[in-house]
C-alpha positions in Angstrom: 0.0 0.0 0.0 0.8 3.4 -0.4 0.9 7.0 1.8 0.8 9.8 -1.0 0.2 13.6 -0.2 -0.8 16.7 -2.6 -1.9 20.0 -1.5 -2.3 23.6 -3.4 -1.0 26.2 -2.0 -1.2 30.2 -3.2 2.7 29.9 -4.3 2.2 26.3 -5.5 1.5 22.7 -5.0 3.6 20.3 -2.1 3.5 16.6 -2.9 4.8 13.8 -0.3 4.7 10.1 -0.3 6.3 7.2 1.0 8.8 4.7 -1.3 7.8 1.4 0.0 6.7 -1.5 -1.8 5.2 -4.5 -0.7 3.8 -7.5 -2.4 1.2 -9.7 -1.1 -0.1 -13.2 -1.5 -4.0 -13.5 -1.7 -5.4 -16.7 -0.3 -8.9 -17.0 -1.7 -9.4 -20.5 0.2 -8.5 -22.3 3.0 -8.4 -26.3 3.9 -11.8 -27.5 6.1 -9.9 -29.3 9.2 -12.4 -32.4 9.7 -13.0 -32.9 5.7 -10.0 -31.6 4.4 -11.9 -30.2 1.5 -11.1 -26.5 0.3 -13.7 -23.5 1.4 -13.6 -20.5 -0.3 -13.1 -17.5 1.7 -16.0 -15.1 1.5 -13.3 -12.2 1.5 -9.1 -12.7 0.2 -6.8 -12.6 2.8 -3.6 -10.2 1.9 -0.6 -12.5 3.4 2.3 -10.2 3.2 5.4 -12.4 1.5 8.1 -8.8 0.8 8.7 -5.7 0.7 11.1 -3.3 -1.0 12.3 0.2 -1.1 12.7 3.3 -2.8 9.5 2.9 -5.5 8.6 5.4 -7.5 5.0 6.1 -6.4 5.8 10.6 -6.7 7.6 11.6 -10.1 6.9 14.4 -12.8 5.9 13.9 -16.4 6.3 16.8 -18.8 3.5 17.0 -21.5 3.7 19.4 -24.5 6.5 20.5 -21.9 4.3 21.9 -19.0 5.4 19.9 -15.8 2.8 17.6 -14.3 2.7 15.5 -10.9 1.9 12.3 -10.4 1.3 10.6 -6.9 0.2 6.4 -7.1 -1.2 4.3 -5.2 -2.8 1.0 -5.2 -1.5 -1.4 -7.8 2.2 -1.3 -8.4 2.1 -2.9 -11.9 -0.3 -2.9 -14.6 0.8 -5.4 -17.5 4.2 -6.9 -15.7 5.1 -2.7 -16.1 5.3 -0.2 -13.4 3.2 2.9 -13.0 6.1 5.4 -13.6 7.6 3.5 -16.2 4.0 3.8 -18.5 3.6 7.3 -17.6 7.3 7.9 -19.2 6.3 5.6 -21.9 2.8 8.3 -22.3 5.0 11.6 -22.2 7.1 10.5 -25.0 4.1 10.0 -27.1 2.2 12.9 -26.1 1.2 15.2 -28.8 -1.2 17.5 -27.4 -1.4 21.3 -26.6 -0.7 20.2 -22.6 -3.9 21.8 -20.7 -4.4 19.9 -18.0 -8.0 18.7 -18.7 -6.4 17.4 -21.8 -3.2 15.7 -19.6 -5.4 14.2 -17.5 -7.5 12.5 -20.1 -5.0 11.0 -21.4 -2.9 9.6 -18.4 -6.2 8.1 -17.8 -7.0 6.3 -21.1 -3.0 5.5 -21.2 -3.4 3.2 -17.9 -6.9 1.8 -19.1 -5.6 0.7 -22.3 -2.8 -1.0 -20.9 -5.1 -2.3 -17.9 -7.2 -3.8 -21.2 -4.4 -5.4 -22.6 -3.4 -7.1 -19.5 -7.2 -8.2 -19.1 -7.0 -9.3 -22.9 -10.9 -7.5 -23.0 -12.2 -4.7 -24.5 -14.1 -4.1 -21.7 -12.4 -3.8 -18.2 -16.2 -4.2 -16.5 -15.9 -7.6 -17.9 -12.9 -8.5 -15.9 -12.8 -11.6 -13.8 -11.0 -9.9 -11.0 -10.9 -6.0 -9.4 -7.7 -4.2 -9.5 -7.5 -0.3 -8.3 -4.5 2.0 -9.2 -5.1 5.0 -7.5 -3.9 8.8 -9.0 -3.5 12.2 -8.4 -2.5 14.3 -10.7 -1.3 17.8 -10.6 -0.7 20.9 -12.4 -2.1 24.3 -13.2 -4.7 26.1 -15.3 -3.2 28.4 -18.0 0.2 27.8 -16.5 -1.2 30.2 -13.0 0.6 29.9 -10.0 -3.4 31.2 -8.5 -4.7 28.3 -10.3 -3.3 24.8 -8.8 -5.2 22.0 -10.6 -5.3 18.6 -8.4 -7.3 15.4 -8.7 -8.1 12.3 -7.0 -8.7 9.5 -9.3 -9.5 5.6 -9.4 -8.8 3.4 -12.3 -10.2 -0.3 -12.2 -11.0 -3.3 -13.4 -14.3 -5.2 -12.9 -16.5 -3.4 -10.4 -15.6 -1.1 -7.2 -17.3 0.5 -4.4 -16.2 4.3 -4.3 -18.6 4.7 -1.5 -21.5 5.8 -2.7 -23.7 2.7 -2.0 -23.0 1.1 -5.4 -20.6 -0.6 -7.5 -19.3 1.0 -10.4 -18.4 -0.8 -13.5 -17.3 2.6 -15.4 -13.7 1.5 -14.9 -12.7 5.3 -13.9 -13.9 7.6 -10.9 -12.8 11.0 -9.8 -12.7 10.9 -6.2 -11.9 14.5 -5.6 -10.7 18.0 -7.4 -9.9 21.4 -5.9 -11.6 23.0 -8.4 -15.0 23.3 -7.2 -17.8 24.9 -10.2 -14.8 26.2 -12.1 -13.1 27.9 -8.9 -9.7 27.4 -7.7 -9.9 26.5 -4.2 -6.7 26.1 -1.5 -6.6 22.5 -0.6 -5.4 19.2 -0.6 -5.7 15.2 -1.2 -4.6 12.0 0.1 -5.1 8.4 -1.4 -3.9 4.9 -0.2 -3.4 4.3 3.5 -5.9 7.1 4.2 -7.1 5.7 7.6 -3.8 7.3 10.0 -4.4 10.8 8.5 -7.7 11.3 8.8 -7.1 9.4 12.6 -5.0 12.5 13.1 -7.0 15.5 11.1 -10.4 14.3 12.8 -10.1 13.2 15.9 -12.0 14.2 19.1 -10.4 14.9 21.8 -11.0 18.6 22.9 -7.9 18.7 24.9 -5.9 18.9 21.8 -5.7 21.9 18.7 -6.9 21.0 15.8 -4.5 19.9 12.7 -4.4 23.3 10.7 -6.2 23.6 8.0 -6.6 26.9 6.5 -4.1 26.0 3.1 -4.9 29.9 1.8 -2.7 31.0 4.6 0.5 28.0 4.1 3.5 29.3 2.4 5.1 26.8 0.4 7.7 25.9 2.6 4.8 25.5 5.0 3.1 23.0 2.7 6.6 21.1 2.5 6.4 20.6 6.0 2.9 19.9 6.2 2.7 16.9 3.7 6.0 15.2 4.8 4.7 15.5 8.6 1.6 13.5 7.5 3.6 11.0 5.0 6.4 10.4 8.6 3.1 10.0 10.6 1.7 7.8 8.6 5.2 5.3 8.6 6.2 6.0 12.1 2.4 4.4 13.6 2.5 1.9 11.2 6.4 1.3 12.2 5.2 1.0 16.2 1.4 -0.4 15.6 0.4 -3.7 15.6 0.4 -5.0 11.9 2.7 -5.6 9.4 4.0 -2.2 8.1 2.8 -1.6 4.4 4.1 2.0 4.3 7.5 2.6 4.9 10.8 5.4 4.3 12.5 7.3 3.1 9.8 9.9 1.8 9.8 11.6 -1.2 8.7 14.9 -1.2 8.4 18.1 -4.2 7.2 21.2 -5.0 5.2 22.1 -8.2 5.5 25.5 -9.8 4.3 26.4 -13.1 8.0 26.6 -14.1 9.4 23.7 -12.1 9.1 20.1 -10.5 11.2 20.2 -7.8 12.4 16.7 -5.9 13.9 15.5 -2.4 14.4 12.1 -0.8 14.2 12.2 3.5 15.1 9.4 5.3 
């Protein structure tokens, strides 16, 4: 799984996420003791069998030139190839004019043909199995530092439950934008292990401050801060909780400017 951070800022966007990677073993049944005759379980178990470091789940793509960033989570590899290595494989074919509604559409329909061809379908609602790669995707209207441009999307295959009571066979789903009735609003997104953060941003004890969360008023450097704190909070519970840590260091954090992608590793 996967800890990955964007927010907009009014001097730019601050991305964070962790670099670990770890691959799982889905049993789907089990051996009945007194028959010895396999049950299918009525939900996979995840068996964690390694883990490894240093994955590119944070990078930038450049599309007609204009930087973009990209945060994953979810699947590591679609078609035997990583996430980062099709987006490189998309920017060198790009041909567009770069706007970001254009970017975006395509990233998109780059990862759901290649899901397709892993699937062998034309279809991915026709799948036999659900897999979720998880996006977000940033960059700016009319190359405006005053208009940051982020999204939260889902790509899968089969059906999924984005939590709105159904399942969605659509095989896309924008979970979330900053750009609210054509407004640029100050804000920010968070996709994979989700659960710590919003421990930390919600909870209800009235003997402590809330988490701040008036982004019009961050600096930049504040944002920096303020996604690689979540990002280290995120590892360092998992690091002393009871489970098997699935997010891990060193974080990888950046800035986003309408001139520049900017990248650091922090152990």
């Amino acid at each position: 799984m996967s800890i990955c951070i964007a927010i907009a800022v009014p001097d730019g966007i601050a991305i964070a996420a962790d670099s670990q990677t770890t691959w799982n073993k889905s049993i789907t049944q089990v051996l009945q003791k007194d028959t010895n005759q396999m049950v299918d379980l009525a939900q996979p178990i995840q068996l964690p069998i390694s883990w490894s470091r240093m994955a590119r789940k944070l990078f930038q793509i450049r599309l007609n030139d204009i930087p973009y960033a990209i945060c994953t989570a979810g699947i590591a590899l679609i078609n035997h190839k990583t996430i980062y290595s099709l987006c490189k494989a998309l920017e060198k074919k790009y041909t567009g004019d770069g706007t970001y509604e254009h970017a975006v559409r395509y990233i998109l329909d780059g990862m759901k043909a290649e899901l397709r061809k892993q699937f062998k379908l034309d279809n991915l609602a026709d799948a036999h199995a659900s897999m979720v790669l998880e996006l977000v995707i940033s960059g700016f209207d009319e190359q405006d530092v005053s208009k940051p441009h982020i999204e939260s999307w889902m790509i899968f295959s089969g059906k999924a439950n984005v939590g709105t009571g159904t399942l969605l066979d659509t095989g896309e789903y924008r979970k979330w934008s900053n750009v609210i009735n054509g407004e640029h609003t100050f804000g920010g997104c968070w996709i994979g292990r989700t659960e710590f953060i919003s421990h930390l941003v919600t909870h209800k004890n009235p003997q402590m401050p809330p988490i701040q969360g008036q982004y019009e008023l961050l600096s930049l450097a504040d944002a920096q801060d303020y996604t690689r704190f979540l990002v280290d909070f995120t590892c360092e519970y998992q690091r002393f909780a009871a489970m098997v840590p699935d997010c891990g260091k060193p974080i990888i954090a950046a800035t986003l400017t309408p001139e520049a992608y900017v990248e650091n590793i922090i152990s």
